[in-house]
C-alpha positions, 0 to 999 in steps of 0.5 A: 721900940721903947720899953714902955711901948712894948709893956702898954702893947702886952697889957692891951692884948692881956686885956683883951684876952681876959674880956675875951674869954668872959664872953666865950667861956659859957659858948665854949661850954655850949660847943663841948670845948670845956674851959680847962681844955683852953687855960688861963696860959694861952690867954695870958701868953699864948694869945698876945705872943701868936698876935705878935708874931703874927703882926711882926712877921707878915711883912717878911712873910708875904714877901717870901711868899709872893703875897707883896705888890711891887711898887715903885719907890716914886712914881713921879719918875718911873710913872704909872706903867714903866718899870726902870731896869735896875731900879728898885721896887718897894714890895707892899704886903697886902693889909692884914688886920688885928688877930682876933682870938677864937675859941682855939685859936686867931682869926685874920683877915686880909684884904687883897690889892687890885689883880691879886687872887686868894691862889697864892695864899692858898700856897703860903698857908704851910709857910704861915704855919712855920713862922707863926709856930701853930697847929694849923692854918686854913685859908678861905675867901668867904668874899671877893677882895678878902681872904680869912685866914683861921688859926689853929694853934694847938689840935683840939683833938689830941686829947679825944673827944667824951660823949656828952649828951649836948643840945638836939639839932633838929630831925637826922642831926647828929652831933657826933664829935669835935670839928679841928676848930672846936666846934660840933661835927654834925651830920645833917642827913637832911642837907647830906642824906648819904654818907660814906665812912672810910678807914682801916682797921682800928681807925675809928669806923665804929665809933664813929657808926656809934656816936651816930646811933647815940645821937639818933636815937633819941629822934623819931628816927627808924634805924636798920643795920646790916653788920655782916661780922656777926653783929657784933658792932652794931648789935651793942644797939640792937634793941633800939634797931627796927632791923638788924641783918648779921649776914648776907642773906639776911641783909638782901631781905632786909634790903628788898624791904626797903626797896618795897618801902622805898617804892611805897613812899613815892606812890604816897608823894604821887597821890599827893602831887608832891615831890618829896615826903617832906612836903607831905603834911606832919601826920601822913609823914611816914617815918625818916628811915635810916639804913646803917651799913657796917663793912660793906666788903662782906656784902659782896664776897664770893666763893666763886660758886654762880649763887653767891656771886648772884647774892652780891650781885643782887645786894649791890643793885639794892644798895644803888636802887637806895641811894639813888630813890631814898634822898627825897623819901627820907630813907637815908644810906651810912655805909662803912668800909675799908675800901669801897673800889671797884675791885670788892664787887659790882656797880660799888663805883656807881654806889660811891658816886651816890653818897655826898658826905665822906669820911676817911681816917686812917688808911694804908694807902693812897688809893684807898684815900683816893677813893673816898676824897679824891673826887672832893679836893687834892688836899683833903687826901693828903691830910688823910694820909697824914693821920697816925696810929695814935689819932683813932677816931681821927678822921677827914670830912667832906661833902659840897667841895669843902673838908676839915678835920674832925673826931667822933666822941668816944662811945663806951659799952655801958652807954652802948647798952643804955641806947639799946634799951630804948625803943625804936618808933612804929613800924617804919615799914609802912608798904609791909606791915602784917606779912613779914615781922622783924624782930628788936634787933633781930634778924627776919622771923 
C-alpha cells in the first residue's frame, strides 16, 4: 500500500475521531462517562489503530473461525451445486462495515450470506477479542440477516463508579451505577418488580443495596428494610425508612403488615374493577412500597429448637406470599445474600423463582453463580465466576434472557446519613393505619 494512501487512511480516521467526540462529549456527560475517563489518546491513536486492525484482520479471522462461505473459484466449471474434489474454494468472509466509534469503544455490523446463522459468531467472539486486542466483544443479532458486534476496548469499570446526583428516570427508577459499555445501570422496579442481589463477603451487596436507597429516596417511594446483622448496613438510612426490622422476629412483624397491605391493595383493584393499582386514578394510588432485604440466610437460621424453625418457616411463606401477589399492587421485594439455595431454608427455590432481575458479583463457588444465573444464560456464570478480588462492586445483571456487566456507585457514610435525614412519605400502610406505629427507622413500638 503506498505511503501516501496510508497517510490519507489515518487522516480520515483522525478526522472522524475529532467530529466524533464533538458530538458525544456533552452525552457522555449526561451518561456519567466524563471526558477525562476517554482521552484525547484514544481518538487520536486508539480509535484509528482498533479500526484498522479491525478491517485488516476480518478476513483471516472469519476464515479460522468459520465465519466464510466457500465458494467456487469459477462457477461456469464447478457449476451451481457440484464441488470437484481437489478443487479448490475461495472462502468469502461475510461483509462487515466501517467501525463506528462509541462512547467506549467500536460498534460493527455484519451482514450475513444466505444459510449463515449469528451461532457461529457467537463462538468467535473470544477469538475477535484476541486479535483485535480489546477489553471485550459482545455479539447480538437485533435482526435477521445481521449480527452487531459491540466493542469494549478498555473496562470502564476498572476505575470505580462516584455517586453523582444524575437526572430522575421516572417513578422505581434507580440509576445506580455503570453498565460495562458506559451507560447508566437502572433498576426499573416497574418493568423488573423483584430482584435478587447475590455475592459473597465484601463483593459489593451493600453497595449496591445503598446506591439503590440513594436513588429512591428522593421518589414518593415508601421503603422498609429487614437487616437482621443488627442494622448495621441499612440502618445508615434509617431515617428515611417507613420500617426497618434488625431481627427475625421484628421482620416476621414487618412482613405480616405487608402481607395485610398486600391483601388491602387488591380489595381496592377489586372495588374498582381493575387489575392493577396502576390503573387506579393518581389520587386514590396507595404509595409504591418497596421491601429491602439485607442477608436473607439470617431469615432462616435455627437452633433446632421446634419455635425457631416455625419463625423461618413462617418468614419464608411471607416472602413467597410477596413476591408472588406484590408485582401488580406496586409492592416490590430487593433481596440480598450470599446463597440463596434450598440448603439455607424452606420454600427459598420457589422465592428464587419469584425474582425476575439478578445480581451476582463475586462468589466462591460455581454453585452458588449457578443459582443466581444458571437458569439466565450459561455465559452469564462464567463471567461471574471470572470477577477478582480487586473489582468490588463488580457485578452480572440479568433479567429477560439477557446479561451484562456492571458497577454500583460508590456510597460514602456522609452521603448515607444526608439520605437518612430525608423524610419518607405518609403512611404506606394504608389497611393498618392507627393500631400499629412503626417508628423512623425503628423497629415496632
Amino acid at each position: 500500500m503506498p505511503a501516501s494512501l496510508v497517510v490519507w487512511i489515518l487522516s480520515a480516521l483522525l478526522l472522524v475521531g475529532v467530529l466524533t467526540q464533538r458530538w458525544w462529549e456533552p452525552r457522555l456527560e449526561a451518561r456519567g462517562v466524563r471526558p477525562r475517563q476517554w482521552p484525547w489518546r484514544w481518538w487520536l491513536v486508539g480509535y484509528p489503530g482498533t479500526a484498522l486492525r479491525v478491517v485488516a484482520t476480518w478476513r483471516r479471522l472469519a476464515h479460522l473461525n468459520g465465519l466464510s462461505v466457500s465458494l467456487g473459484p469459477d462457477r461456469r466449471v464447478i457449476g451451481r451445486d457440484l464441488v470437484v474434489q481437489g478443487q479448490a474454494l475461495k472462502p468469502k468472509p461475510p461483509r462487515l462495515s466501517w467501525p463506528v466509534p462509541t462512547a467506549t469503544g467500536l460498534r460493527v455490523r455484519v451482514l450475513l450470506h444466505a444459510g449463515q446463522t449469528p451461532a457461529p459468531f457467537f463462538a468467535a467472539a473470544g477469538a475477535m477479542e484476541h486479535t483485535w486486542r480489546v477489553h471485550s466483544v459482545r455479539v447480538t443479532s437485533p435482526r435477521r440477516g445481521e449480527v452487531l458486534m459491540q466493542v469494549t476496548a478498555r473496562d470502564p469499570l476498572k476505575d470505580g463508579v462516584r455517586l453523582v446526583r444524575g437526572p430522575a428516570h421516572g417513578l422505581l427508577a434507580a440509576e445506580v451505577g455503570r453498565i460495562e459499555d458506559g451507560g447508566p445501570w437502572l433498576i426499573d422496579l416497574r418493568r423488573v418488580p423483584h430482584w435478587l442481589v447475590t455475592g459473597a463477603t465484601q463483593s459489593g451487596k451493600s453497595s449496591l443495596l445503598a446506591a439503590l436507597v440513594a436513588a429512591l429516596a428522593p421518589q414518593r417511594v415508601a421503603l422498609v428494610g429487614i437487616d437482621c446483622k443488627g442494622g448495621m448496613e441499612l440502618g445508615l438510612f434509617g431515617g428515611r425508612f417507613t420500617a426497618l426490622a434488625i431481627d427475625r422476629t421484628e421482620a416476621i412483624g414487618l412482613l405480616s403488615r405487608v402481607v395485610d397491605e398486600v391483601t388491602y391493595r387488591m380489595r381496592v383493584c377489586r372495588s374498582w374493577g381493575v387489575r392493577s393499582v396502576w390503573e387506579l386514578p393518581d389520587e386514590h394510588r396507595p404509595v409504591p412500597l418497596v421491601v429491602i432485604v439485607d442477608e436473607l440466610a439470617e431469615l432462616y437460621l435455627n437452633d433446632g429448637s421446634r419455635a425457631s424453625k416455625d419463625e423461618a418457616e413462617q418468614c419464608g411463606t411471607l416472602l413467597l406470599r410477596i413476591a408472588q401477589l406484590g408485582a401488580a399492587l406496586g409492592v416490590h421485594l430487593v433481596i440480598a445474600g450470599q446463597r440463596v439455595g434450598s440448603d439455607i431454608g424452606p420454600r427459598v427455590t420457589a422465592l428464587r423463582a419469584q425474582l425476575g432481575g439478578r445480581v451476582a458479583h463475586r462468589v466462591h463457588d460455581e454453585a452458588s453463580a449457578e443459582m443466581t444465573l444458571g437458569d439466565i444464560n450459561p455465559d452469564a456464570v462464567v463471567t461471574a465466576q471470572a470477577i477478582s478480588e480487586d473489582e468490588q462492586g463488580v457485578a452480572v445483571v440479568a433479567m429477560g434472557g439477557r446479561w451484562m456487566r456492571a458497577r454500583s456507585h460508590l456510597t460514602d457514610t456522609a452521603f448515607a446519613a444526608e439520605v437518612g435525614r430525608t423524610d419518607p412519605p405518609s403512611d404506606p400502610f394504608l389497611s393498618m393505619p392507627d393500631p400499629v406505629t412503626f417508628e423512623k427507622g425503628g423497629a415496632a413500638a
